[in-house]
N, C-alpha and C positions, 0 to 999 in steps of 0.2 A: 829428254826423258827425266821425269823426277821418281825416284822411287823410295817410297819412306818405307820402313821398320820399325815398330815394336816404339814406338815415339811418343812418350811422356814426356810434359812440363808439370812442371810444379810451383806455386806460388806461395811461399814463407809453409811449404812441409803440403801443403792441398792440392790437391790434384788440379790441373785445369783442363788438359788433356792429357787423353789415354789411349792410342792409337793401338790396338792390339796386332800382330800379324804383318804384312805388307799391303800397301799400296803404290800402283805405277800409273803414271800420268803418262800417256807418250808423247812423243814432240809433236808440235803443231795442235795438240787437242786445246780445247777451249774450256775452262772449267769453271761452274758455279760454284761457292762453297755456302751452303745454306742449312740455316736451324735456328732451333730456341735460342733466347738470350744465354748465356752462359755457356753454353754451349762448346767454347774453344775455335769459333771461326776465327775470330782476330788471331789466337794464340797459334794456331796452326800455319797463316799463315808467317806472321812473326818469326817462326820456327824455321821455317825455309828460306827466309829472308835471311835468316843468320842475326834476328836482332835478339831474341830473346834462347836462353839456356836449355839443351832440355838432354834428355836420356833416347838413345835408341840411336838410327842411322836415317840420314838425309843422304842420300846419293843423288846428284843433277851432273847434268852433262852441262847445265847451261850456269854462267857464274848470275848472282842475286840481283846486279844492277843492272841483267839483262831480261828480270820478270818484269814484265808489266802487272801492276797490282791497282784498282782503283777499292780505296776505301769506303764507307759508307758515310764516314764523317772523315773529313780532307784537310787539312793544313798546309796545302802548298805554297814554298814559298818560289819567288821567282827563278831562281836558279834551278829546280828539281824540275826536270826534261818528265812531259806527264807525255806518254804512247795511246 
């Protein structure tokens, strides 16, 4: 289960994302994250990874290196285990 809260990022004072309220993923669901360019797909996801800083609450039951996440532009190097 992922359940975000009230989850702003911000990039040098700009908003990138602005999660208003809650949202809850539950275990086993399989999720798209799609929209316009700018949008905050990268940066949301980013957020739950725990790579990038933001405001509000990330609650998971599951720890970050056990998301499978495939990007839309990839830089895998050999060693990073792709599920």
């Amino acid at each position: 289960m992922i359940r975000l809260e009230n989850l702003k990022v911000t990039y040098n004072g700009k908003p990138a994302l602005d999660i208003q309220g809650s949202l809850e993923i539950e275990k086993g669901a399989r999720v798209g994250v799609i929209g316009s360019n700018g949008a905050g797909k990268t940066t949301l996801i980013r957020a739950i990874l725990g790579i990038v800083d933001y405001s509000g609450s990330i609650k998971t039951e599951i720890p970050p290196e056990k998301i499978a996440v495939h990007m839309q532009i990839n830089e895998y190097i050999d060693t990073v285990p792709v599920r």
